[in-house]
N, C-alpha and C positions, 0 to 999 in steps of 0.2 A: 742531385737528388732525384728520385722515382717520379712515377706519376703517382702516387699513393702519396708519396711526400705532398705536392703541390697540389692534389685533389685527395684530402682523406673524408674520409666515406659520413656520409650524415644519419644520424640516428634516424630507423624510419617511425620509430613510438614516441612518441614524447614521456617525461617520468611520471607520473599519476601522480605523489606523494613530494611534496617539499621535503617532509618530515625524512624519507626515504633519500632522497637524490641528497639533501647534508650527510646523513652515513655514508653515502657512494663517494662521496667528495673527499670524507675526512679520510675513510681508507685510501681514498686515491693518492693526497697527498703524503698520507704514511708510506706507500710503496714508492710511491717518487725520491723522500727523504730518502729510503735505504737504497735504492739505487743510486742517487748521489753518493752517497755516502762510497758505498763499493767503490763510485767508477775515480772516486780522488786516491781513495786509498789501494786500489790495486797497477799494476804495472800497466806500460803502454805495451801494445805489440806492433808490428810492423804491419799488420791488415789493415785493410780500410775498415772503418765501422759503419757495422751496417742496423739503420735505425729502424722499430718496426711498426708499421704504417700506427698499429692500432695505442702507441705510445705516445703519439703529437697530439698536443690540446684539439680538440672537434670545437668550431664555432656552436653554440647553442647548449653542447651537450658538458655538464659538470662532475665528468666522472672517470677514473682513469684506467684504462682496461690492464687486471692483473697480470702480469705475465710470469714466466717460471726463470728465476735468474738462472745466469748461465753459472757456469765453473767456476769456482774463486780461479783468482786470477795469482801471481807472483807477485809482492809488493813492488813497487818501480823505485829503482834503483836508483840512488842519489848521483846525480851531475856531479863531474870533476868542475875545479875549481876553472881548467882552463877553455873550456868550452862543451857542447852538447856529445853524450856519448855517443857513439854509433850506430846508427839503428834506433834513437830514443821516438819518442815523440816530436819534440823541441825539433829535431830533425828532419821529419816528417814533413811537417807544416803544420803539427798539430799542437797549440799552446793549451796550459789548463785554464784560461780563462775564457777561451772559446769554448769549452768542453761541459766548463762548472754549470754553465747561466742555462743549457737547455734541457728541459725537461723528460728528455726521451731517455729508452733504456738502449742500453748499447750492447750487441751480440756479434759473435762472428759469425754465428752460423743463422740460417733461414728455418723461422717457423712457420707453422701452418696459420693461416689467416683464422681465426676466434669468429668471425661473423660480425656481425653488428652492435652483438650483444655480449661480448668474450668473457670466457668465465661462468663463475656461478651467477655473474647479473643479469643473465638471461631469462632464467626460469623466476625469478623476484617482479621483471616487469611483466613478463606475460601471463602472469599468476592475477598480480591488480589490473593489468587492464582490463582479461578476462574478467574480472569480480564487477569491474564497474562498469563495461559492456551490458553485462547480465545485471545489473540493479537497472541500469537505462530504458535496457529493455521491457522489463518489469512493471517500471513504474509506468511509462510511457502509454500501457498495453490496458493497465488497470482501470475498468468503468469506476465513475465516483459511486460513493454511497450515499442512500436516503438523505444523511443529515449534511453530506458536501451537498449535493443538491438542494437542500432547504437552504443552509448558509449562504453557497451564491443566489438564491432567490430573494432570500432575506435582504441581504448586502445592495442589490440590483433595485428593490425595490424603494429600499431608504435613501440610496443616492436619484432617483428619480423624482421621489418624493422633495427631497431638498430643488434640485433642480427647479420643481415645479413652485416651491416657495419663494425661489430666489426672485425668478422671473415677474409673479405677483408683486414683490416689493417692488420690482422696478417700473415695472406699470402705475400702482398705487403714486409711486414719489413723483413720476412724471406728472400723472394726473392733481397732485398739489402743488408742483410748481406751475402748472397750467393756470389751476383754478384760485390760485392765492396770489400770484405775482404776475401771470402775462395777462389774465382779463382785468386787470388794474391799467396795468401800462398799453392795453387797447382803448380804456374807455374815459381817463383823464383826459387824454386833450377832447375825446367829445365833449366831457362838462365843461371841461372854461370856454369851449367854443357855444355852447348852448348858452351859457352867464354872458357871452358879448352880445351874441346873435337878439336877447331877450332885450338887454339895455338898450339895443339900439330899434326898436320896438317902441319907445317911452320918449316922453318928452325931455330936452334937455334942462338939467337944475344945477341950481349951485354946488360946489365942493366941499362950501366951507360950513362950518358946524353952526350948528342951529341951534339957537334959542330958544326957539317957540316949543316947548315941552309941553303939551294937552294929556288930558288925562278922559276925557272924554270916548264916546264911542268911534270906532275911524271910521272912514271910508269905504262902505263894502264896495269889493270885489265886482261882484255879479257872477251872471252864471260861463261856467269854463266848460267847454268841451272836453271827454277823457281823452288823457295823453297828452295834451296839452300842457306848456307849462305858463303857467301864471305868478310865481313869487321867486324869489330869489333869498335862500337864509345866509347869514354871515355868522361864524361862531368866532367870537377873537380869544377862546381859550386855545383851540387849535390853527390857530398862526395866521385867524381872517381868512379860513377855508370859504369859500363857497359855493355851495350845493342849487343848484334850480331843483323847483319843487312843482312835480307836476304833478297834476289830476289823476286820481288813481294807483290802487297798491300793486297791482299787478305784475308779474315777474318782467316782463320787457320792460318796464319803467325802469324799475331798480336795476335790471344790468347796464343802466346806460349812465350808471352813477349818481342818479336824482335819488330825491328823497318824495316816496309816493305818500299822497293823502288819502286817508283813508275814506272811501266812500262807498264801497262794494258790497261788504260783511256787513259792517254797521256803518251808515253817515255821519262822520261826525261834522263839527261847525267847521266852516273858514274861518281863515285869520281875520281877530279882532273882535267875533260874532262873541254872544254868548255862549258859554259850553266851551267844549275841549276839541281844540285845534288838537289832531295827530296825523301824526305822518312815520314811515316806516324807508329805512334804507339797508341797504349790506352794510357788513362791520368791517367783514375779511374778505373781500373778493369783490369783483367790478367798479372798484373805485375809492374800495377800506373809507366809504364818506362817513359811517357812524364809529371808525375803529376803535376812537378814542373817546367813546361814551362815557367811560368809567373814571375820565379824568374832572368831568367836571363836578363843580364843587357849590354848594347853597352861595347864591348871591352873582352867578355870573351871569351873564348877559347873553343873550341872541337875539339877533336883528333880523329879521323876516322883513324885505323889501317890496312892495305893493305897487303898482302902476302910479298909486296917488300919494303912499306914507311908508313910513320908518315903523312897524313895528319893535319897542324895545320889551320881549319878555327874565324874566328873572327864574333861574333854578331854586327850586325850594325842599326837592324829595325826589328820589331814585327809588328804584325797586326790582327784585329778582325774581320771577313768576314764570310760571307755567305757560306754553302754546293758548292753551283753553282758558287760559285765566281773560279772559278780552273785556272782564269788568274795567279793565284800567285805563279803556279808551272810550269811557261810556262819558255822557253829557256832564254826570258829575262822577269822577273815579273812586271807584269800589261802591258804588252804589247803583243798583235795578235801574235798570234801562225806565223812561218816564219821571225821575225824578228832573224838576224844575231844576235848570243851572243857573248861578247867582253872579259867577267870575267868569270871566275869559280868561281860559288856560290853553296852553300849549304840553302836547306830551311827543316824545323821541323814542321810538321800538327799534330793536333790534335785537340780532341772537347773539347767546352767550353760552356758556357752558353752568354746569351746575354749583359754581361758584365764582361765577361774571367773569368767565374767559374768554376772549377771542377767540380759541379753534373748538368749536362744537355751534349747535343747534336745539339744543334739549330743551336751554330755557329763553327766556324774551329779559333785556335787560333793556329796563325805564328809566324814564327821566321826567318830572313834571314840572313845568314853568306857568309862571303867572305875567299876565300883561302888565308891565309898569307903567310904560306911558307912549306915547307915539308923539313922532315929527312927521308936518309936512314935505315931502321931497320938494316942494317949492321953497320952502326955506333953507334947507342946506343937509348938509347928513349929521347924525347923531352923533356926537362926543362918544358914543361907546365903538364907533367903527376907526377909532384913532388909538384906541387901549390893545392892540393885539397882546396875548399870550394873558390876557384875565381882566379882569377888574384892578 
């Protein structure tokens, strides 16, 4: 074999067109068939044959370069029965099963090499590649117009904008899980540690439930410095929570999970006094102490604990109001500041949404209790601090 044979040459264009390079194929294979065809059907000769470079399959390339057939040939002579004729092929060393399977055209004589491109397929590639050269160039070369310039400004400025939306959410959602869930799980264990810290402050009393149910006025208090905490409530609707209740409404009160009395805006009474015991805590955040305001129901119970007694008051009426509405913390609720108080009431503040939800601030959601009766902490604790989860 040649060096042509064992090195045939590589296309140096690649085809621009699929659509094109299957026409080059299917012609290819059409010239291939008739040249099969010819080299079964015409006679062997005694020359060697000689193959030509640009007829061997090219790795890459799908296409099979034309060539001009040679001379018909003489049909090949049929073999005697008793062995190869003289001069045949069979003789040679050339059988037609070696001959049939390859693809090449077979010549005696030497043509001129076609080039890379042999044939008419030359002028076909260098026509498109030329074409798509020159679109490349073209487009490549062309300034945008007005309205490509507004579109990618357009397009640049809405995907910034989203950007700049997205990052807000994740700020925002950070900032509610901050402010809903991890200033809770800061400031619990402060309160139950503030509910021990205060009991052991007090004299020791019995456990066991008391008898001695008065109805009388209790024990005042006396006077508490602000911040300070002085009482301790127990609600057994929600699971015998207990809130310390310190002096003052103040925001550092309330994030530390107390429940603040109100004395600042308006003074109202202490526990037991005549008039309206109120006090004010978070619902959603540093300690959810009022979260479940809206669970309680006419006739439960809260225990307001005293250095010297059991306060037990009773729910009797809730309500939905305004920041400004603060008639509801007056000596007697919804009535002018000055009117004479007759009961000892207790009232619960807290924020709500505009239809008593936990996540907003808009409105105040109330609770109003009245004093039912009080035990002495000398005689034992009240039968309602053994009822968790209600009445």
């Amino acid at each position: 074999m040649t060096d042509l044979e064992n090195n045939p040459p590589e296309p140096t264009l690649r085809i621009p067109s699929r659509v094109r390079a299957r026409k080059v194929e299917t012609e290819g294979n059409e010239i291939r068939e008739q040249f099969r065809s010819e080299l079964l059907g015409s006679s062997q000769t005694d020359a060697t044959p000689t193959f030509h470079p640009h007829s061997i399959p090219v790795a890459g390339a799908s296409y099979l370069a034309p060539q001009t057939p040679s001379a018909p040939r003489e049909p090949m002579p049929t073999p005697a029965a008793s062995g190869p004729a003289p001069g045949s092929a069979v003789e040679a060393g050339v059988t037609q099963s070696a001959i049939s399977p390859v693809p090449a055209t077979v010549s005696t004589a030497t043509e001129p090499d076609p080039g890379p491109f042999p044939g008419s397929l030359q002028p076909i590639f260098e026509d498109e590649v030329g074409a798509f050269e020159t679109v490349a160039a073209t487009t490549s070369k062309q300034p945008r117009t007005a309205k490509q310039w507004f579109r990618w400004g357009f397009f640049n400025l809405i995907g910034a904008i989203g950007e700049i939306f997205i990052l807000a959410a994740y700020v925002v959602g950070m900032f509610l899980v901050w402010q809903v869930y991890w200033t809770t799980f800061e400031v619990e264990g402060v309160r139950q540690e503030q509910v021990s810290t205060w009991h052991e402050q007090l004299p020791e009393a019995p456990q066991t439930v008391s008898n001695d149910l008065r109805y009388d006025a209790p024990p005042p208090i006396g006077p508490v410095n602000h911040g300070d905490v002085f009482a301790t409530m127990y609600v057994p609707r929600w699971n015998m929570l207990a809130i310390p209740i310190a002096q003052g409404e103040d925001q550092y009160i309330l994030d530390q999970a107390f429940a603040g009395h109100y004395v600042n805006s308006i003074k109202t009474a202490m526990p037991g006094e005549l008039g309206n015991f109120s006090v004010a805590a978070h619902r959603r955040s540093y300690g959810n102490s009022f979260r479940e305001i809206d669970t309680l129901q006419p006739g439960d119970p809260i225990v307001v604990e005293t250095k010297d007694a059991y306060l037990i008051f009773h729910v009797y009426q809730h309500q939905l109001v305004l920041p400004e509405q603060v008639e509801v913390i007056h000596p007697v609720p919804g009535q002018p500041m000055g009117t004479e108080p007759t009961e000892r009431l207790m009232t619960l503040t807290t924020c709500a949404t505009a239809t008593g939800g936990q996540f907003g601030n808009s409105h105040r959601y109330i609770q109003h209790l009245k004093l039912d009766h009080w035990v002495p902490r000398s005689s034992g604790i009240p039968v309602e601090l053994t009822q968790s989860g209600g009445n």
